[in-house]
C-alpha positions as CSV (number, residue, x, y, z in Angstrom):
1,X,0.0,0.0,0.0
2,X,1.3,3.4,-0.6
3,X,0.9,6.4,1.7
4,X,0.2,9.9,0.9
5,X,3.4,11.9,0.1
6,X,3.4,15.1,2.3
7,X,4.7,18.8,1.9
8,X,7.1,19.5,3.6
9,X,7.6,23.2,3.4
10,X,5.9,26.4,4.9
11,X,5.3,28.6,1.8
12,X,5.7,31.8,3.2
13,X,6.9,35.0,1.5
14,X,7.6,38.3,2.6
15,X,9.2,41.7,2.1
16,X,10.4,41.4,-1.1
17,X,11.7,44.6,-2.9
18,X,13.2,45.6,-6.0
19,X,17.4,44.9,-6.8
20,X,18.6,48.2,-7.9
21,X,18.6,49.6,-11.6
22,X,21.8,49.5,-12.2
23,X,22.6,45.7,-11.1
24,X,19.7,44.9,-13.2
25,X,20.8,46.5,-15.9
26,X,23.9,44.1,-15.5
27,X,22.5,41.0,-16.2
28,X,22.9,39.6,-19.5
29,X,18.8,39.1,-21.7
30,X,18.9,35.5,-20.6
31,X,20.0,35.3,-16.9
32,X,22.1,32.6,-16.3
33,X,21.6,30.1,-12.8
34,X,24.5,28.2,-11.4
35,X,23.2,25.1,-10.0
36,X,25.1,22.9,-8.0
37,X,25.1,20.1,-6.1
38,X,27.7,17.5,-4.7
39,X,25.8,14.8,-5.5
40,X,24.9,13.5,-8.7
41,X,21.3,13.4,-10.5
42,X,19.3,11.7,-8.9
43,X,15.2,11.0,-9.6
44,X,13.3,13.6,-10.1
45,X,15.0,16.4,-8.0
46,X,16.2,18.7,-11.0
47,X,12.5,18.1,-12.4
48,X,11.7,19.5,-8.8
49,X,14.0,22.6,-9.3
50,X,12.8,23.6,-12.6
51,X,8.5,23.3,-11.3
52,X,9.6,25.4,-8.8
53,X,11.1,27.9,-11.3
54,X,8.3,27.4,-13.5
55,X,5.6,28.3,-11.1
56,X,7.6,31.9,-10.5
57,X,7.4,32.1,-14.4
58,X,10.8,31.3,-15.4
59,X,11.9,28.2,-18.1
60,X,14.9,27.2,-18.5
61,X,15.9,27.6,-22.0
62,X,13.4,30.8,-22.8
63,X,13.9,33.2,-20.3
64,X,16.5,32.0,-18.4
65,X,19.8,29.5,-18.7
66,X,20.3,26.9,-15.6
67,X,23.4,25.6,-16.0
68,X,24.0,22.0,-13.5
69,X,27.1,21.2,-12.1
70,X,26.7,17.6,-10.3
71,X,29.8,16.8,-8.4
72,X,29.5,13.5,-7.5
73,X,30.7,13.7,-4.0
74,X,34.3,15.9,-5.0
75,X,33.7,18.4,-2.5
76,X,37.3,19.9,-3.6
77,X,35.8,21.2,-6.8
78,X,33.5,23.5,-5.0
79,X,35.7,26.5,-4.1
80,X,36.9,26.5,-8.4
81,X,33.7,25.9,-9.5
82,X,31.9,28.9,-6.9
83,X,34.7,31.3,-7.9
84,X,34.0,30.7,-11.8
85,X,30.6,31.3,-11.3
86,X,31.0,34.8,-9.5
87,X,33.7,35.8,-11.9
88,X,30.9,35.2,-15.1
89,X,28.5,37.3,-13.1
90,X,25.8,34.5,-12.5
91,X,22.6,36.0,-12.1
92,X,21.8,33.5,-9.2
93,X,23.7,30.8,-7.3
94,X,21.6,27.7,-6.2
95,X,23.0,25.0,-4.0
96,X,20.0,22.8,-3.0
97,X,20.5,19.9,-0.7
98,X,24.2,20.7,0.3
99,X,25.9,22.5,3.4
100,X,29.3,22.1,2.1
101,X,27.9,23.9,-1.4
102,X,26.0,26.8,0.1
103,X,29.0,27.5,2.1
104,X,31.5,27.8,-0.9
105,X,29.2,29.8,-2.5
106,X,29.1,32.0,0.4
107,X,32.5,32.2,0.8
108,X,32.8,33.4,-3.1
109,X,30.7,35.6,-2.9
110,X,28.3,38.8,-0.5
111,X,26.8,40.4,-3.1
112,X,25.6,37.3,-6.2
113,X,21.9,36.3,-4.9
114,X,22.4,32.7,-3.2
115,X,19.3,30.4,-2.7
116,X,19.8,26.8,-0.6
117,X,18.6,24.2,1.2
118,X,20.7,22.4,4.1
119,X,20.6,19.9,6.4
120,X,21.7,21.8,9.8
121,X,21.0,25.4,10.7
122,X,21.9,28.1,8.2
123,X,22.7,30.5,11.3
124,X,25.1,28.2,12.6
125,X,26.6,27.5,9.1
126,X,27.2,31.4,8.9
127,X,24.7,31.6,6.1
128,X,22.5,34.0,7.1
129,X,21.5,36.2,10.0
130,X,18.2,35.3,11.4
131,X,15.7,32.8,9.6
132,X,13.1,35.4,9.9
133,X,15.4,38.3,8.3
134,X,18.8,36.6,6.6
135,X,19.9,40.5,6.2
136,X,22.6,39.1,3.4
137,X,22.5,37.4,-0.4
138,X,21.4,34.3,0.9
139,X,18.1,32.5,1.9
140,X,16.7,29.2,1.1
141,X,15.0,26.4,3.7
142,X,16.3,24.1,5.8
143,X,15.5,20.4,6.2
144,X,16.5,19.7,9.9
145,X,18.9,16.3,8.7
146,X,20.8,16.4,12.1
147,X,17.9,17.2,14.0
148,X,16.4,13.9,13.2
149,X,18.8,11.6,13.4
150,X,18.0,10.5,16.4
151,X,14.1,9.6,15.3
152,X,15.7,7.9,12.7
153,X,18.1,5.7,14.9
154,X,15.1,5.2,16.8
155,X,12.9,3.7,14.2
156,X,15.8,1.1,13.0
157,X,16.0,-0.1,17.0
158,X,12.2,-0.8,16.1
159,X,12.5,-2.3,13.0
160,X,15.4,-4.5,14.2
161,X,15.2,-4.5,18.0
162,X,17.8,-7.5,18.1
163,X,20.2,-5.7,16.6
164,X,22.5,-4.1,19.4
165,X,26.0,-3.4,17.0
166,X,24.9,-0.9,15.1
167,X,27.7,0.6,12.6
168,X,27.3,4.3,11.7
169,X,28.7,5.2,7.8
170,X,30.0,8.8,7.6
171,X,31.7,10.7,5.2
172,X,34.7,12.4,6.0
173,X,35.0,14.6,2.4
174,X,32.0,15.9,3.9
175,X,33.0,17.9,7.4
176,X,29.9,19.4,8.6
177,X,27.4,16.6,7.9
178,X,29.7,14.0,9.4
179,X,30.7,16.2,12.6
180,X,26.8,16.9,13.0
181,X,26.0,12.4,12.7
182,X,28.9,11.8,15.0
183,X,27.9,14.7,17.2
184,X,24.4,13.7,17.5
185,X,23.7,9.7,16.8
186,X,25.9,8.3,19.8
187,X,24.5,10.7,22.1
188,X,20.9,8.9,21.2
189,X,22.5,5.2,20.5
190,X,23.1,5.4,24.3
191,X,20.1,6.3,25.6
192,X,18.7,3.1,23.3
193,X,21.6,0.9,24.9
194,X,23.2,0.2,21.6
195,X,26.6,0.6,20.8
196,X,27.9,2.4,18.3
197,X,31.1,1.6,15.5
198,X,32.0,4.2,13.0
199,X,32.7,3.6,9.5
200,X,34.1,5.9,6.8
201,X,33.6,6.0,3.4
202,X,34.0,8.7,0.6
203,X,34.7,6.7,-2.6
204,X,32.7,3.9,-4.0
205,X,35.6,1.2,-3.4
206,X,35.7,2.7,0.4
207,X,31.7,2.0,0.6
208,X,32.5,-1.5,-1.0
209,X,35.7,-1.6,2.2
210,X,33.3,-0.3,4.9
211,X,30.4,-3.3,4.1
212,X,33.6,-5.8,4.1
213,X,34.7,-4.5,7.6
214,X,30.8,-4.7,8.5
215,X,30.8,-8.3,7.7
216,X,34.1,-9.1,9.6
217,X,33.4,-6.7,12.7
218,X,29.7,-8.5,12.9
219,X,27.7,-5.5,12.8
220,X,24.0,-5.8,13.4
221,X,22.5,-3.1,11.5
222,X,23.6,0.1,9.6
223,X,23.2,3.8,10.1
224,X,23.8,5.7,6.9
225,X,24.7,9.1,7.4
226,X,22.6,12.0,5.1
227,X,25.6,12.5,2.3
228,X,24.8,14.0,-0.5
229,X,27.4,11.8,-1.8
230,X,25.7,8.6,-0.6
231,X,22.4,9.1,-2.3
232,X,24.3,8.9,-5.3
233,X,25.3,5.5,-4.9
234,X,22.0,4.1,-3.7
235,X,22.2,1.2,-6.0
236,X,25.4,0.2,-4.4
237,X,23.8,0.3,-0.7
238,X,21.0,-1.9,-1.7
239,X,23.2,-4.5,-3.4
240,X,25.5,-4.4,-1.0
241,X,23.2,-4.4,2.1
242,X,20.9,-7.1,0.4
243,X,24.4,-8.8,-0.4
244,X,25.5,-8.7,3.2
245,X,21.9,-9.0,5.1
246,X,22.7,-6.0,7.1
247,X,19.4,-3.9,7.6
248,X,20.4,-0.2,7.0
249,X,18.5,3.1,8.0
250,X,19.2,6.1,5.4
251,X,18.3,10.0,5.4
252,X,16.7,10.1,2.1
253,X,13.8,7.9,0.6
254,X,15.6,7.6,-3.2
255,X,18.0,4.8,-1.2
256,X,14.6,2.9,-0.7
257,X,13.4,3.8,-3.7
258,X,16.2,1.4,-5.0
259,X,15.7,-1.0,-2.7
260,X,17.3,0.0,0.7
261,X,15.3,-0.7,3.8
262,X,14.2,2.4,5.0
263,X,14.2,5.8,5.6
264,X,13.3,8.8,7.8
265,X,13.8,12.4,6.6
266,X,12.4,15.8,4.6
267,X,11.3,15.1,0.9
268,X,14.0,16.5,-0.4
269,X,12.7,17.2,-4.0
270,X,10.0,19.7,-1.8
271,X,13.9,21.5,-0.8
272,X,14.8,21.2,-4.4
273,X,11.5,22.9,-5.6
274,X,11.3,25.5,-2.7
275,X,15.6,26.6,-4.1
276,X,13.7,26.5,-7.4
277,X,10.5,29.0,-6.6
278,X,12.8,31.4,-4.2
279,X,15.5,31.5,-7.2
280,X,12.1,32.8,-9.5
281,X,11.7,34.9,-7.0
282,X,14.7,36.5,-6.9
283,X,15.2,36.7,-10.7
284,X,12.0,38.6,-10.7
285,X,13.6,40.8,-8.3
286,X,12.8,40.1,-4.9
287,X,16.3,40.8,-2.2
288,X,17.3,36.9,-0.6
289,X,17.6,39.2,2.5
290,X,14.0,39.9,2.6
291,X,13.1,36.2,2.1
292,X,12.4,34.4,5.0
293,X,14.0,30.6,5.4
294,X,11.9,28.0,5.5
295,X,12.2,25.1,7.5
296,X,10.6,21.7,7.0
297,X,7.8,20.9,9.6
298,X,7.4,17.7,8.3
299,X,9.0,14.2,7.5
300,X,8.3,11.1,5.7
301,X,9.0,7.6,7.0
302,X,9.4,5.5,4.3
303,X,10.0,1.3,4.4
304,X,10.8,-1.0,1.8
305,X,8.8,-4.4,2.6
306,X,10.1,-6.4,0.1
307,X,13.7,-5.2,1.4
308,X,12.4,-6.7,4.7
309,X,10.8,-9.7,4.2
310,X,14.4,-10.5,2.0
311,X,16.1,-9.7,5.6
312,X,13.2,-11.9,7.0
313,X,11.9,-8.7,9.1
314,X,8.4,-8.8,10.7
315,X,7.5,-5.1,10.0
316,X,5.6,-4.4,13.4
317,X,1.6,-2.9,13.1
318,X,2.8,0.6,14.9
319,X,5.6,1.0,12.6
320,X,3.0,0.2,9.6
321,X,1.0,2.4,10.8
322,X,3.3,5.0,11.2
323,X,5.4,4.7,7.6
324,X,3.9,7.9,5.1
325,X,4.8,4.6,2.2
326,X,5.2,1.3,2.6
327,X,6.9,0.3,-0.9
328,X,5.9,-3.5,-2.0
């Protein structure tokens, strides 16, 4: 059976005001968007980007050029790729689903418009001001990953309540969203009495290494951290986790999607349509620091049954119950 997929975003605007003649008068006919993410393409999330654009009246290819950078997890590119993009005069900068990107772009720049969405908070990430008033060139939404990692760690103890070893998969390339899962999981592991081992991985052989060392080490059940990086290798997770029967908890529903076990998190093509509609927005002249952030209010617990029946997993009622899909 298939639940009802949720919004996840607040639409609320406010305050927005004109750039000034001059810059305006700067931009090239076709204004040109730098999007970029770490990750690679994946479903329907640059579809989600471009509605959002749409529904400010913008498409890409008439009255405005998007041009996608998908990293594929080299986080080392950003600062090159941010500075190229400021030094071509970009009308926009989007970085959806990315602290590490929103923060290069930041860094590159304090006057190019910057639209993102993030996992922790934009404050802290020195982003913006206040998520009421971000008082700079930057606004966006932000999807509260770290903030549920714990509910997440939670639900696998109730998928798999035998499972005491639980490894935690983080991704070193990718400071602030590994800090944030090693900052925040073991804190709630102990209060579950599990105990936690932590596994890096920022290649595709080193996810191949850490599902080996899972095997030898006799870990119970996997905690993916929400990598940008990551989601780009579902495939690889489900084969290897199916592989390996080790039942694995992820940030993002795309990793069940392709056959992973299960997931708790924002919808994160909403975050991709929101950078979309604010980045409209913008083009059509509203100020980023005028445009409130928005933050998720809520998430989507998604399981995989067939993923675990194959693990031989009695999904229980509550957690049926619970689950916005079950995927058969």
């Amino acid at each position: 059976m298939l639940g009802i997929r949720r919004r996840d975003f607040i639409t609320l605007l406010g305050g927005a005001a004109a750039w000034p003649v001059a810059a305006r008068a700067q931009q090239p006919a076709m204004p040109v968007v730098g999007f970029v993410n770490s990750g690679s393409l994946v479903g329907g999330r640059a579809d989600a980007f471009r509605k959002g654009l749409n529904e400010a009246g913008f498409i890409d290819g008439q009255n405005v050029m998007v041009e996608y950078h998908w990293l594929d997890g080299q986080f080392d590119r950003l600062p090159s790729l941010m500075a190229d993009l400021v030094r071509r005069r970009v009308a926009v900068i989007a970085t959806p689903g990315g602290n590490l990107a929103a923060q290069a772009a930041k860094a590159a720049t304090a006057t190019i418009p910057i639209v993102f969405s993030v996992g922790e908070d934009p404050v802290k990430l020195g982003l913006v001001a206040s998520l009421a008033r971000p008082g700079g060139n930057a606004t966006g939404s932000n999807f509260f990953t770290q903030e549920v990692e714990a509910k997440r760690l939670g639900l696998l103890h109730e998928l798999v309540p035998k499972a005491v070893r639980i490894a935690v998969l983080v991704n070193p390339a990718n400071v602030p969203t590994a800090e944030a899962t090693l900052r925040d999981v073991p804190e709630a592991a102990r209060a579950l009495g599990l105990q936690i081992q932590v596994v890096n991985a920022s290649t595709s052989r080193e996810i191949a290494a850490a599902f080996t060392a899972l095997v030898r080490d006799h870990a119970e059940a996997l905690f993916v951290s929400s990598d940008v990086f990551f989601v780009s290798r579902r495939v690889q997770f489900a084969i290897l986790a199916a592989r390996d029967r080790i039942p694995a908890a992820y940030g993002a529903r795309e990793l069940v999607d392709a056959g992973g076990l299960m997931s708790y998190g924002a919808n994160q093509a909403d975050g991709f349509h929101q950078v979309g509609f604010y980045t409209g927005q913008i083009l059509k002249g509203a100020k980023p620091a005028d445009l409130p952030v928005l933050q998720a209010t809520k998430f989507e617990f998604v399981i995989n049954w067939q993923a675990a029946q194959a693990l031989g997993l009695e999904v229980p009622n509550a957690l049926q119950l619970l689950a916005d899909e079950l995927i058969e």
